[in-house]
C-alpha positions in Angstrom: 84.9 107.2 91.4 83.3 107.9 94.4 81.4 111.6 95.3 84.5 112.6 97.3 86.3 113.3 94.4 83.6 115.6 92.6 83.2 117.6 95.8 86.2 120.2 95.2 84.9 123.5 96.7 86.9 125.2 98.9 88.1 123.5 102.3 86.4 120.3 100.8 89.2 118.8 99.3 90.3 115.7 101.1 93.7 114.2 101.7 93.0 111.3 99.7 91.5 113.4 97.0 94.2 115.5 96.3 96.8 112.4 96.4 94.9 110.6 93.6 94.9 114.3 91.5 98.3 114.2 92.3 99.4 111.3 91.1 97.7 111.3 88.2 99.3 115.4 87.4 103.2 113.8 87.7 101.9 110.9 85.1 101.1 113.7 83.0 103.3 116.8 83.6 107.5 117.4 84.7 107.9 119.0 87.2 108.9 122.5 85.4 105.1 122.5 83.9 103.8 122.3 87.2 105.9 124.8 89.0 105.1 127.4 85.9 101.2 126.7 86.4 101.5 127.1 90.0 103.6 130.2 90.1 101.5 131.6 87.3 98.5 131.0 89.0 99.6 132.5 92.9 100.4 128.9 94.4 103.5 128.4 96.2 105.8 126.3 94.1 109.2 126.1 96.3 108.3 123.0 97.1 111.0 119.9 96.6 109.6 117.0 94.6 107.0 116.6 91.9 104.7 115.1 94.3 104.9 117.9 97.0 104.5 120.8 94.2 101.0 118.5 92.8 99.7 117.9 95.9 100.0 121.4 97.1 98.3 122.4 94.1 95.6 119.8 94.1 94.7 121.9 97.7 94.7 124.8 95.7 92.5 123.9 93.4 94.8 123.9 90.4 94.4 119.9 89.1 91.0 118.6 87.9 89.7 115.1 88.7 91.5 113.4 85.6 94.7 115.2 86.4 94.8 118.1 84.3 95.9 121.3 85.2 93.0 123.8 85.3 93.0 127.6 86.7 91.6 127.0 90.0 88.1 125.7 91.8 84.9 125.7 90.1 83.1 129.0 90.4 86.6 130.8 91.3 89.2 132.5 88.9 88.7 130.5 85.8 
C-alpha cells in the first residue's frame, strides 16, 4: 500500500483512493448498511448503486483504508 492511501485529510483523498475504499466497503456491507451510515452521519445517500453511495462516502471520509465504515476523517467528528 502505497502513502496515497494513508493520506486521507480533507481534500487529499484521491480518485483512485477512494475507489479501492470503495470496493472493498460493497465486499463488506449491502447497500442498506451503507445508506444508514451515510445518512446517519450527514452524507448524501440518494445515490443509485452500491458503488456510487461508497464512493461518495469514501470522499467524505466515512470508509477507512481496509474498508470499514468509520465516523469520518481523522481528527474530525469521531
Amino acid at each position: 500500500m502505497s502513502a496515497d492511501y494513508l493520506d486521507d485529510r480533507p481534500g487529499m483523498m484521491r480518485v483512485h483512493v477512494a475507489s479501492e475504499r470503495a470496493r472493498l466497503a460493497c465486499g463488506i456491507y449491502t447497500q442498506s448498511n451503507l445508506r444508514a451510515w451515510a445518512k446517519s452521519h450527514g452524507c448524501p445517500s440518494g445515490d443509485s448503486t452500491k458503488g456510487d453511495l461508497a464512493w461518495r462516502m469514501a470522499q467524505h471520509g466515512l470508509i477507512a483504508a481496509d474498508g470499514a465504515l468509520r465516523d469520518g476523517f481523522p481528527g474530525g467528528a469521531s
